[in-house]
Every structure is written in C-alpha cells, then in structure tokens.
C-alpha positions as CSV (number, residue, x, y, z in Angstrom):
1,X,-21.7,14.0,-2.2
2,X,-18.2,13.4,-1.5
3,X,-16.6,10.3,-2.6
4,X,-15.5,7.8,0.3
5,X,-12.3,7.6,0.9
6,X,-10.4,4.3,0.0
7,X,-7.5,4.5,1.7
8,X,-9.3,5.0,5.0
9,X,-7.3,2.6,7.4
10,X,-4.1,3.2,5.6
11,X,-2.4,3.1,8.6
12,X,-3.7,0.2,10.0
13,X,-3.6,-1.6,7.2
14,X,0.2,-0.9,7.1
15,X,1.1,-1.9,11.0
16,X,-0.7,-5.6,9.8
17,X,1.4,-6.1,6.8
18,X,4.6,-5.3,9.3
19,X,3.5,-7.8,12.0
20,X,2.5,-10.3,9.5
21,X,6.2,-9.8,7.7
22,X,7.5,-10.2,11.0
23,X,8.6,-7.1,12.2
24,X,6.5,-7.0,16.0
25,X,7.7,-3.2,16.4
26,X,8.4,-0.3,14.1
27,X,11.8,-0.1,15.1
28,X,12.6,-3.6,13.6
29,X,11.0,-2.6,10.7
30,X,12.8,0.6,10.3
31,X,16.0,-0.5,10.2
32,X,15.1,-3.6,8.2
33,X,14.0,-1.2,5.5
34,X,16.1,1.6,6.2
35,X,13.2,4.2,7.0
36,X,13.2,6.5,9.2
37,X,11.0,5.0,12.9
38,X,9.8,8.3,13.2
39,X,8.5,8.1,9.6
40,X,6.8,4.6,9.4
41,X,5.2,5.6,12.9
42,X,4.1,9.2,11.1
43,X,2.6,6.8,8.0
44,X,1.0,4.3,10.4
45,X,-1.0,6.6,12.1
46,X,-1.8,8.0,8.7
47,X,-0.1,12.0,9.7
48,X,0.9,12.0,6.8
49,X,0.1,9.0,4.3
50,X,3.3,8.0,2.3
51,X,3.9,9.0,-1.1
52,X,3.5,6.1,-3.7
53,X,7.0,5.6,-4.4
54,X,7.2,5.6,-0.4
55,X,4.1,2.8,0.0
56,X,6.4,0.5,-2.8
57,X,8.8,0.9,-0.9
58,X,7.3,-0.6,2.4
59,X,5.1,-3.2,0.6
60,X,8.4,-4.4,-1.1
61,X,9.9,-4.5,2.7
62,X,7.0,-6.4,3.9
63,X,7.1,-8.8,1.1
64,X,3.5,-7.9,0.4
65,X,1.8,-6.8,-3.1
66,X,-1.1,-4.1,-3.9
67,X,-3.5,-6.6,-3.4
68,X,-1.6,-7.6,0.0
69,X,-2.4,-4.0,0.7
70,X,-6.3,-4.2,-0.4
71,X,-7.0,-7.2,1.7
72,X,-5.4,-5.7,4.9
73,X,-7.5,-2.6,3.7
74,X,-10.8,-4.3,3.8
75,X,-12.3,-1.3,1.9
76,X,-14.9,-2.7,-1.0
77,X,-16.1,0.8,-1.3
78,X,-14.4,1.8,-4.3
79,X,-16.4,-1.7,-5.8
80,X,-19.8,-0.6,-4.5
81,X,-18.7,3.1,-5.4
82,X,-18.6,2.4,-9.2
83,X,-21.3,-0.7,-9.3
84,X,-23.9,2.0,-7.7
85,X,-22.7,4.4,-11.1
86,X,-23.7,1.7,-13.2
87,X,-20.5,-0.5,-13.8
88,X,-20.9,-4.0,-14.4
89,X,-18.9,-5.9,-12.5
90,X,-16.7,-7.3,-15.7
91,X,-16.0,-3.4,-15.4
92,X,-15.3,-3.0,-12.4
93,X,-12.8,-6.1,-12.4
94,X,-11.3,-5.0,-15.6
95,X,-10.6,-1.4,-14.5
96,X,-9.4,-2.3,-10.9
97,X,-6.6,-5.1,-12.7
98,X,-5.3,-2.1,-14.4
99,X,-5.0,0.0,-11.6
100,X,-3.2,-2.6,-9.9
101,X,-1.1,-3.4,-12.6
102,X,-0.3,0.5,-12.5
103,X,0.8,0.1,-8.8
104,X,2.7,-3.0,-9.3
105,X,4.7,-1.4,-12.4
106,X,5.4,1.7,-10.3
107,X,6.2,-0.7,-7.4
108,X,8.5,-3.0,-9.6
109,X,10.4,0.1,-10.8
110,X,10.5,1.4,-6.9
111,X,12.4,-2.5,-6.2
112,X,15.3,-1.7,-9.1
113,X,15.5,1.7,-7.7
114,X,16.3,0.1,-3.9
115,X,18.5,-2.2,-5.5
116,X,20.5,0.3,-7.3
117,X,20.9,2.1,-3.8
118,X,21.5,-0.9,-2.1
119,X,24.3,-0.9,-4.1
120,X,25.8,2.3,-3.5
C-alpha cells in the first residue's frame, strides 16, 4: 500500500503563505524575492514542486517557518501514518522535531546563502 503523500497541497499551501505575507499576486511576490513569476506560478500549482533549497528560499521570503508551512498544509497524515505502525506519540513528536530542525538548519543556511547574493 502506498504511503500518502504529505506534501499533497504543496501548492496551495504555498499561494496562503504569500497572501498571508502580503503579496495578493505572484508577481509581487516574484520580484519581492527575486524568483522567476513563471516559477512560483509552476511551484504553486505543484508542476513541478520546488527543490528544498528552493522551498527555504520562499518560506524565508514569506517570513514563514517549516511549521508555517505544516499548518498551511493541514496534512496530519504523516502523524496517523506512523501512530497506526505503532509509534507512541512521544515518538512521533520526538522524530517530527528533528525533522524540522533538519529543515530549519537547511533553511537557516539557505538565509546566509541569499544574504551573501544579496550582496553581490
């Protein structure tokens, strides 16, 4: 049986963290954040999804963090995913702080690396 998949609504999720930043149209939020509109409109409608360094990249336009991003989500599936393998749910907390703390690292080092171009 296939895992579900928990960026389902990536898209979505992504056009509500740009209005609630401000941005009411991907052009503003293009050239806010120096992306391509043709891009941000490919990664909202999820054709493709943006790389990882690419998703930093937005949420630290939008002002938003990885749990920003899980709340506009609205996916519990990975929680009831691993609680119906058994997990407890100290688990289940445990393992989904690291994984966030993954994501933040990678988007902390995605900030200093916009900063440094910024800079250019």
């Amino acid at each position: 049986m296939a895992e579900p998949d928990s960026f389902a609504g990536l898209g979505q999720a992504l056009a509500r963290l740009r209005e609630r930043a401000g941005f009411s149209t991907q052009t503003q939020a293009s050239e806010a954040l120096k992306i391509d509109k043709g891009q941000l409109s490919r990664w909202e409608n999820e054709s493709p999804r943006p790389t990882l360094e690419n998703l930093g990249r937005v949420l630290v336009g939008y002002g938003a963090t990885v749990s920003d991003l899980a709340v506009a989500l609205g996916d519990v599936s990975i929680l009831t995913t691993a609680a119906d393998r058994g997990a407890t749910y100290q688990e289940l907390i445990k393992s989904l702080a690291e994984s966030i703390r993954r994501v933040e690292q990678r988007q902390d080092e995605t900030e200093r690396r916009l900063e440094r171009l910024e800079k250019i």
